[in-house]
C-alpha positions in Angstrom: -20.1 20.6 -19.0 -19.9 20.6 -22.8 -18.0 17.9 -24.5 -16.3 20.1 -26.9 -14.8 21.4 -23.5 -13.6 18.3 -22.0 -12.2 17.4 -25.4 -10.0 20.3 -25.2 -7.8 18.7 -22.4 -7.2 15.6 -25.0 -5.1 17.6 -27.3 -4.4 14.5 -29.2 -7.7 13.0 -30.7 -9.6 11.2 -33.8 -12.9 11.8 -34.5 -16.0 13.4 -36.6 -18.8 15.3 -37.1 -18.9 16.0 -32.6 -21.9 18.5 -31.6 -20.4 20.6 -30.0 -23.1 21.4 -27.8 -23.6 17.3 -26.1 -23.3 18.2 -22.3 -22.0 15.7 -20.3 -23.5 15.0 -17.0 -20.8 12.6 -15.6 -17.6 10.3 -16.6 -17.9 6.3 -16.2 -15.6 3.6 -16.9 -18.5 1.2 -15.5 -21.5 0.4 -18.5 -23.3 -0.2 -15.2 -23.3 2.6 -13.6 -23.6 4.6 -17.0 -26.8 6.9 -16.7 -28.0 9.3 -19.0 -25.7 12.4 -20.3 -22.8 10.0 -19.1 -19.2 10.0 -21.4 -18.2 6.3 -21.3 -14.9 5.8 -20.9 -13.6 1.8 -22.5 -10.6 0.4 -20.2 -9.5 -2.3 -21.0 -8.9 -4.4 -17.6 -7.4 -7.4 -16.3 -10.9 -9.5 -16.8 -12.8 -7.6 -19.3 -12.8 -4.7 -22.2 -14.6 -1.6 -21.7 -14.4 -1.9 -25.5 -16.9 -5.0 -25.5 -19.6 -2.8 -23.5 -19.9 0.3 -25.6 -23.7 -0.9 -27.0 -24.3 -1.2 -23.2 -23.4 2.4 -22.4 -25.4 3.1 -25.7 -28.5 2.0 -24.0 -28.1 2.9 -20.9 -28.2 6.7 -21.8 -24.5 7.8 -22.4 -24.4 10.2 -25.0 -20.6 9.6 -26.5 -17.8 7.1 -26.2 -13.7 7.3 -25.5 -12.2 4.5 -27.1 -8.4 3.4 -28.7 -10.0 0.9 -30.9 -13.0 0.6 -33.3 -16.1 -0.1 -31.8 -20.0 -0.3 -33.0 -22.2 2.1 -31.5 -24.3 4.9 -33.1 -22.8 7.1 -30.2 -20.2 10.1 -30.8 -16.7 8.3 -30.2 -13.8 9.7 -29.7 -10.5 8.4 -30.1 -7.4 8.1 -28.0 -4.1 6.6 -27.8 -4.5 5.8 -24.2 -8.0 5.6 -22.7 -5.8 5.1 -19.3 -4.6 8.6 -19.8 -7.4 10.5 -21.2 -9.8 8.8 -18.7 -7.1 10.9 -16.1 -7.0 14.3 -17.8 -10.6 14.4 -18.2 -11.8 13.2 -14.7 -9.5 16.0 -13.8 -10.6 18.4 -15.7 -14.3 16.9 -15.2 -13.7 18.0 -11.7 -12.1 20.9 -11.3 -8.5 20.0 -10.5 -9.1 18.9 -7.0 -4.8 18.2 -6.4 -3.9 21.6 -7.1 -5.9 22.6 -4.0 -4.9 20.1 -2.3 -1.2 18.7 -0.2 -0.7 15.5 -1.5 1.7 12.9 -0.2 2.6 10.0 -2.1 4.1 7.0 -0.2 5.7 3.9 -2.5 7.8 1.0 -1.8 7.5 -2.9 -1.1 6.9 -2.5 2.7 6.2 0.3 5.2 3.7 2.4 3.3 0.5 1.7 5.5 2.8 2.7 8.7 4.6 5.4 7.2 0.7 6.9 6.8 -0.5 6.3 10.0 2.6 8.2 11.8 2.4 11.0 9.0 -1.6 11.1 9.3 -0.9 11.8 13.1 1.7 14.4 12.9 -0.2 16.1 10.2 -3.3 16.2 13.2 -0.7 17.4 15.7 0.2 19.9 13.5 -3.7 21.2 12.8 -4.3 20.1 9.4 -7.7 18.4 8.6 -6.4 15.0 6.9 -7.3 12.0 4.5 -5.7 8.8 4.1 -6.0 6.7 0.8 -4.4 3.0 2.2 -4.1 -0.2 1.7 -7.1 -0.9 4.6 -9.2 1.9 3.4 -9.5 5.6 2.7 -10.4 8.1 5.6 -11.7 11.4 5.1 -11.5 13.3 8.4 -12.9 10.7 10.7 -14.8 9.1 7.7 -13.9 5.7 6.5 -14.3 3.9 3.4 -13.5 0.5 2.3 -11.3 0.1 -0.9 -10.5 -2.7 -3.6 -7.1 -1.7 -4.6 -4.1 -0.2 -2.6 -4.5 3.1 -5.1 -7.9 2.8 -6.4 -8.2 4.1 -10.3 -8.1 7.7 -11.8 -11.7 8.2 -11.8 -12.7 6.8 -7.9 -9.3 9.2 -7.1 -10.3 12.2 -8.6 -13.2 12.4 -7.7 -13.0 11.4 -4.1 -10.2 13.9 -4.0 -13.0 17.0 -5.3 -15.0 15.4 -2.0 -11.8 16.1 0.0 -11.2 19.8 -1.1 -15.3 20.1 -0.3 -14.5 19.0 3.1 -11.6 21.8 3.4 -8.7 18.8 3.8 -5.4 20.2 3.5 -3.2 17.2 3.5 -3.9 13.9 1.7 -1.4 10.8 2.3 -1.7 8.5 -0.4 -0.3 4.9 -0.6 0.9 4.3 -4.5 1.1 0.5 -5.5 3.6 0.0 -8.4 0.3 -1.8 -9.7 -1.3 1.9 -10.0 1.4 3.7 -11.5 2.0 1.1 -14.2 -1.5 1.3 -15.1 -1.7 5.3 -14.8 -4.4 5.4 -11.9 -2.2 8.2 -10.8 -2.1 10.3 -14.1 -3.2 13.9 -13.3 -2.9 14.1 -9.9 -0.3 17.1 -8.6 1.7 15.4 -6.2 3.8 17.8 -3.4 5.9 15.3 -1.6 6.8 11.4 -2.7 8.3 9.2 -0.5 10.2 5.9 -1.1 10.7 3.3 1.2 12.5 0.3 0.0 12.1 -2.1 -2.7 12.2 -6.5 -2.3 10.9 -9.0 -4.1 7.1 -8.9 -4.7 4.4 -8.6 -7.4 6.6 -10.7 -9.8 4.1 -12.3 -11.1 2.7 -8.9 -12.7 6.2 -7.1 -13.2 8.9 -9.1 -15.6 11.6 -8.8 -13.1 12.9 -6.5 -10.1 14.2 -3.7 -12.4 10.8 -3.5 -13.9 9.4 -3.4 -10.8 12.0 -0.7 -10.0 11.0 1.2 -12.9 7.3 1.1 -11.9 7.9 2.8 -8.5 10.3 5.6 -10.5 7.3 7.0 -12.2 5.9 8.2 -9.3 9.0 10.6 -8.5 9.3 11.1 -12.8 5.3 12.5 -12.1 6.1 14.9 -9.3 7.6 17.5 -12.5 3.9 18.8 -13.3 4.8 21.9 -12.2 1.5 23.1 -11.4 3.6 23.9 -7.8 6.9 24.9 -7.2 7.7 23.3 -3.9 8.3 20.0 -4.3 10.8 17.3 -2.5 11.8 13.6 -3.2 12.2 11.8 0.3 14.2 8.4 -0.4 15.4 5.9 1.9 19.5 6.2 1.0 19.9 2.9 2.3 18.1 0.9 -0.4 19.7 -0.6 -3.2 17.1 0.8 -5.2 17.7 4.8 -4.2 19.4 6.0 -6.8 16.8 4.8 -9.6 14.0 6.8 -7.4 16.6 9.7 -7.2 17.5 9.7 -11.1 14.0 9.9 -11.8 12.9 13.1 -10.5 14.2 16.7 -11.6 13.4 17.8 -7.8 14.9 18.1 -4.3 16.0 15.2 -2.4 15.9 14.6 1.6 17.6 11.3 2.0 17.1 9.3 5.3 18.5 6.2 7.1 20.9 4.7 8.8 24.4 5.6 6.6 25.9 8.6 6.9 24.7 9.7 3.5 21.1 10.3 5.0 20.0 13.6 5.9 18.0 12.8 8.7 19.5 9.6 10.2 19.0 7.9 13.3 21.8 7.3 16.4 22.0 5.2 19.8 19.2 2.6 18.6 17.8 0.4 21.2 15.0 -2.3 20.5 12.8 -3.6 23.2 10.4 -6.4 23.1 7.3 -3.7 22.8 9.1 -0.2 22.6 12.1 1.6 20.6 14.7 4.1 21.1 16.6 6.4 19.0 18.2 10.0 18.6 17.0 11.4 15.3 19.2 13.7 13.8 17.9 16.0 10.7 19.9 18.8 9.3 18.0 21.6 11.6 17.5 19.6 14.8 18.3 16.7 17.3 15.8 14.9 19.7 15.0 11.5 21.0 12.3 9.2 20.3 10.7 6.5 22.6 8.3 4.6 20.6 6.1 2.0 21.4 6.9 0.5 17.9 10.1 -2.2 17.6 11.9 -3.5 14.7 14.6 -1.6 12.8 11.9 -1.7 10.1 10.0 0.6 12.0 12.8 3.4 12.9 12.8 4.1 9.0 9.2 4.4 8.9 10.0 6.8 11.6 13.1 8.4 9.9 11.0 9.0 6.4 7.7 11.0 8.8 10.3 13.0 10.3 12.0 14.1 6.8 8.7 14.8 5.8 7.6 16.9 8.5 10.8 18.4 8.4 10.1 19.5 4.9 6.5 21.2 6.2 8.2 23.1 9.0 6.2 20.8 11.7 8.0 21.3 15.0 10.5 18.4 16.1 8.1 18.7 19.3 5.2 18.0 17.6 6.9 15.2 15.6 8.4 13.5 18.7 5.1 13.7 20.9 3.0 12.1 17.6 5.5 9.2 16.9 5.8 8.8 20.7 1.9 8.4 20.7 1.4 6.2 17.7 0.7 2.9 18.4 1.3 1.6 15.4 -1.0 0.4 12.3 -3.4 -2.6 13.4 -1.8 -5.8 12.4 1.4 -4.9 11.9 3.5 -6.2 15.2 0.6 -6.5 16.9 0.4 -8.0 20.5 -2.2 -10.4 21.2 -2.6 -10.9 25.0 -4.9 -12.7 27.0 -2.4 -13.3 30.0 -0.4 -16.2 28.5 3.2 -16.6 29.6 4.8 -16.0 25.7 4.2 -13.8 23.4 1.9 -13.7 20.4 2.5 -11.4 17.5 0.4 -11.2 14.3 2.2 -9.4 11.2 1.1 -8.7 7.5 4.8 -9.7 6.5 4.2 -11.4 2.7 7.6 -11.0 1.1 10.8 -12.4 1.9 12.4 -9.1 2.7 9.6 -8.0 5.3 9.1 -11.5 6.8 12.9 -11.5 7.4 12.6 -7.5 8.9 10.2 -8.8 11.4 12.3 -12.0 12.1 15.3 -10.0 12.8 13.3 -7.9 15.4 12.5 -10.8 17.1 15.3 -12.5 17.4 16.9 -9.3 18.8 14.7 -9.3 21.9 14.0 -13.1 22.4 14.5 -15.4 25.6 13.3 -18.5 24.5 12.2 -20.1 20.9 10.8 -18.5 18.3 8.1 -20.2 16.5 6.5 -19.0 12.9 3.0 -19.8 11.5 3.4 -18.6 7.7 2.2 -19.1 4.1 1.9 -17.7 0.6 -1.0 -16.7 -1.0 -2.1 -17.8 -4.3 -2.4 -16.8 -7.6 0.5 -14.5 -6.9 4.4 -15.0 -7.4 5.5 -18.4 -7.1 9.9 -17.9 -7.1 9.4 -16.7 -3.7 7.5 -18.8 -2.0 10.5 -21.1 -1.0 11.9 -17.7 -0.3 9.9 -17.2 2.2 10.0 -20.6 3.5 14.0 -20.2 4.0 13.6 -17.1 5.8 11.6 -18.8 8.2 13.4 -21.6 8.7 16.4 -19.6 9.3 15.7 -17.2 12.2 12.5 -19.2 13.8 13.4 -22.9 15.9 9.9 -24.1 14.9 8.3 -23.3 11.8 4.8 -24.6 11.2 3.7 -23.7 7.1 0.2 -23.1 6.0 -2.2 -21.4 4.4 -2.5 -17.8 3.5 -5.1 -16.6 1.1 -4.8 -20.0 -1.6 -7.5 -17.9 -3.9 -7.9 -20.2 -7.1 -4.7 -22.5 -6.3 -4.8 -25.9 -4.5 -3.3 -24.8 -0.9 -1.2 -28.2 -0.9 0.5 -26.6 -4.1 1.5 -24.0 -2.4 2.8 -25.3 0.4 4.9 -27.7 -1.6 6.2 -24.9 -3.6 7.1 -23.1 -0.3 8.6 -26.6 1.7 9.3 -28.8 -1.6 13.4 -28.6 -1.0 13.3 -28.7 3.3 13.8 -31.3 5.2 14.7 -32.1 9.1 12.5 -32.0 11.8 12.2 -27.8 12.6 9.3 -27.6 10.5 5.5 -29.1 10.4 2.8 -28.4 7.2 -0.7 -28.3 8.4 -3.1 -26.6 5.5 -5.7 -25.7 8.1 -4.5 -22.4 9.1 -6.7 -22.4 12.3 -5.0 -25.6 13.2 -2.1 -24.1 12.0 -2.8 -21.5 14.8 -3.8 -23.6 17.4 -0.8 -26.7 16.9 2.0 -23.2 17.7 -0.2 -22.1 20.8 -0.1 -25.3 22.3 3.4 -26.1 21.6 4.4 -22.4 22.8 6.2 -22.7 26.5 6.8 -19.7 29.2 9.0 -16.7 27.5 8.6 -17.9 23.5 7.5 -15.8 21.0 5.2 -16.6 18.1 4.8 -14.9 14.7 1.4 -15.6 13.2 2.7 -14.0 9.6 1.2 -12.8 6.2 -2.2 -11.4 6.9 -2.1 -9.0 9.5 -4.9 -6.6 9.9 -6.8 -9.0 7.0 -10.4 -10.2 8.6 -11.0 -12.8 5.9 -9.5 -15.6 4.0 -9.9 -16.4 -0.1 -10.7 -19.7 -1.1 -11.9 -20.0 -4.8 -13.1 -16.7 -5.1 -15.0 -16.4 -1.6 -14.3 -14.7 1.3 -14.3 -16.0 4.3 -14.0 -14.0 7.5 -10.4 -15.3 9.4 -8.8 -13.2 12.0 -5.3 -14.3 13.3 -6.1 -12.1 15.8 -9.3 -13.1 17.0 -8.3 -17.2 16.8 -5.5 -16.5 18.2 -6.7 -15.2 21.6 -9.6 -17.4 21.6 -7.0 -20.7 21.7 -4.7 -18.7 24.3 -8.2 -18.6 26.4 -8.9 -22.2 26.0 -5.7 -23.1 26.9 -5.5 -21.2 30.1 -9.0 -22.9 31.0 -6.9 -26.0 31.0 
């Protein structure tokens, strides 16, 4: 593809003296994995400039340059206001408008978006479309899985993975978008046909300035869905959240809103939670039907109350809808049993904020005989106000709490956990920095009919420590001291 061509998507541009006739081979953001007839793209990141690596993609055999600021190079450069933005339209254009083929889902909010695609990923199946997932875990084409750095990886990685998805005849795409992402336009360009909002708590303050700039982040996913490249278009937005009406305000399209108040749309009646299963009568504005899912937790009924809204809006049959959720067995790590044939319960759950700590919590102590007792940290390097947060939360719905470590990255662990337990006292709570030990103190302490949340990593099989990774399973410990104490 000529260069003149891609230019022509830029509209707004500096530069001089351009053959016209330079064809570009590819599009990199990377000087490393710049090859020759490549257009290097300068980011500027969290860590490094793309700016600073221009003579890089010079030698390396890229034959011009996108750039906001000067650089040196003897290279064609062109330049933009936004590299972020023009790195979007021109990976777009670069290949072929891939969205516009495509139906893409867009999933935002604190918590619930890696549930809220595995229930819509199976009804989609149910339904007969050929599906791809783009998650927090990892991205699935088909039955095709591929790990991932980011919750919404950048434009680039996006665009052209989604060109591999129309390739591979996909129809429906379900895409978790981080407020990260959409603050830093990984999104830009891509033709959205349905967004979804979940809720909004306290998280990622340590990137955003405050909770209506995080607010504002998650907006400009329902302020993108007006490309108008398609006509069809709907807003799904849990009524509920205090957040709702800044999701609402923000887009020009239809809105389906669900949950539990009688403003919802498609709302849920005659709720009953079980220790391992749920009950409800959902209710949309063209049908009625029951749902027994194997999922708990009032958290999950509006993961299950935004996938039927959204089928609702594709014409899926309620049949189809019910049978999937009925099916689902949830996302790994998220409520998950562990059993080895112990007399109490285990449960591991990614909960990391306040809010979804406290949803889980709640759950519990809805179906509980006996004690509850929490294992629960904070990772580092991330928002300190709520780490004592979190630490209330616990100490308010569990009758043991012990506090550890999560993923301490570059911080001292011992920091953290003083941060967290700095302004408890009493004797409900113990703060052990070995997590495993952490693990194995609450199993051994557990009697017949308690319950234990291991909380914060979930499906996670590793733990950071100065920059390494080191493979951790709750999971996997977790059963392996339940054996050891049966053998007792």
């Amino acid at each position: 593809m000529f260069l003149h061509e891609l230019l022509e998507v830029l509209q707004v541009y500096q530069t001089a003296n351009i053959p016209t006739r330079i064809n570009i081979t590819d599009i990199e953001m990377d000087s490393r994995k710049v090859e020759k007839g490549s257009l290097f793209v300068c980011i500027k990141g969290f860590q490094s400039d793309g700016h600073d690596f221009a003579l890089e993609a010079e030698k390396r055999g890229a034959y011009a340059v996108v750039a906001e600021q000067h650089i040196k190079t003897n290279l064609p450069v062109i330049y933009v206001p936004s590299t972020v933005k023009a790195l979007a339209l021109l990976a777009d254009y670069f290949y072929g408008h891939p969205s516009h083929d495509l139906n893409i889902i867009g999933i935002t909010g604190t918590n619930g978006k890696t549930t809220l695609t595995y229930l819509l990923n199976s009804i989609f199946k149910a339904h007969g479309h050929r599906t791809a997932v783009i998650g927090t875990i990892d991205m699935t084409i088909i039955n095709e899985r591929y790990p991932l750095s980011n919750t919404t990886p950048d434009a680039l990685f996006l665009h052209k993975h989604l060109k591999m998805m129309k390739e591979k005849q996909i129809q429906t795409v379900l895409m978790e978008v981080s407020s990260h992402a959409l603050h830093l336009g990984r999104v830009f360009g891509i033709e959205f046909d349905t967004v979804i909002f979940t809720n909004l708590t306290q998280d990622h303050l340590d990137y955003h300035l405050n909770m209506n700039d995080y607010a504002y982040a998650k907006s400009l996913l329902f302020s993108q869905l007006g490309n108008n490249y398609k006509q069809r278009k709907t807003a799904i937005i849990n009524v509920d959240d205090r957040y709702a009406d800044v999701m609402m305000q923000a887009t020009g399209f239809p809105v389906v809103p669900y949950g539990l108040s009688d403003e919802a749309f498609v709302r849920a009646k005659n709720i009953e939670l079980g220790a391992n299963d749920s009950f409800f009568e959902a209710l949309t504005l063209h049908s009625k039907f029951q749902v027994h899912s194997k999922m708990t937790g009032k958290f999950n009924i509006y993961n299950m109350l935004a996938a039927i809204a959204t089928s609702e809006c594709y014409d899926i049959p309620s049949e189809t809808v019910k049978n999937a959720l009925e099916q689902s067995n949830g996302v790994p790590g998220r409520v998950e049993s562990v059993k080895a044939g112990q007399s109490f319960a285990v449960i591991v759950d990614y909960a990391h904020t306040p809010d979804s700590l406290e949803n889980v919590l709640e759950s519990i102590t809805e179906i509980k005989k006996c004690k509850i007792i929490t294992v629960v940290g904070c990772g580092g390097d991330r928002d300190r106000t709520k780490r004592p947060k979190m630490a209330d939360v616990a100490m308010k719905y569990s009758d043991y709490t012990f506090f550890t470590s999560d993923n301490p990255r570059t911080e001292d662990p011992k920091a953290i956990l003083k941060d967290m337990t700095g302004h408890l006292s009493g004797d409900r709570f113990r703060v052990i920095t070995d997590r495993k030990e952490a693990i194995k103190q609450a199993i051994w302490s557990a009697e017949k009919d308690d319950i234990i949340l291991i909380a914060g990593k979930g499906h996670e099989t590793y733990q950071d420590i100065n920059g390494q990774r080191h493979h951790f399973d709750d999971r996997e410990i977790a059963k392996a001291y339940i054996e050891d104490r049966l053998k007792e």
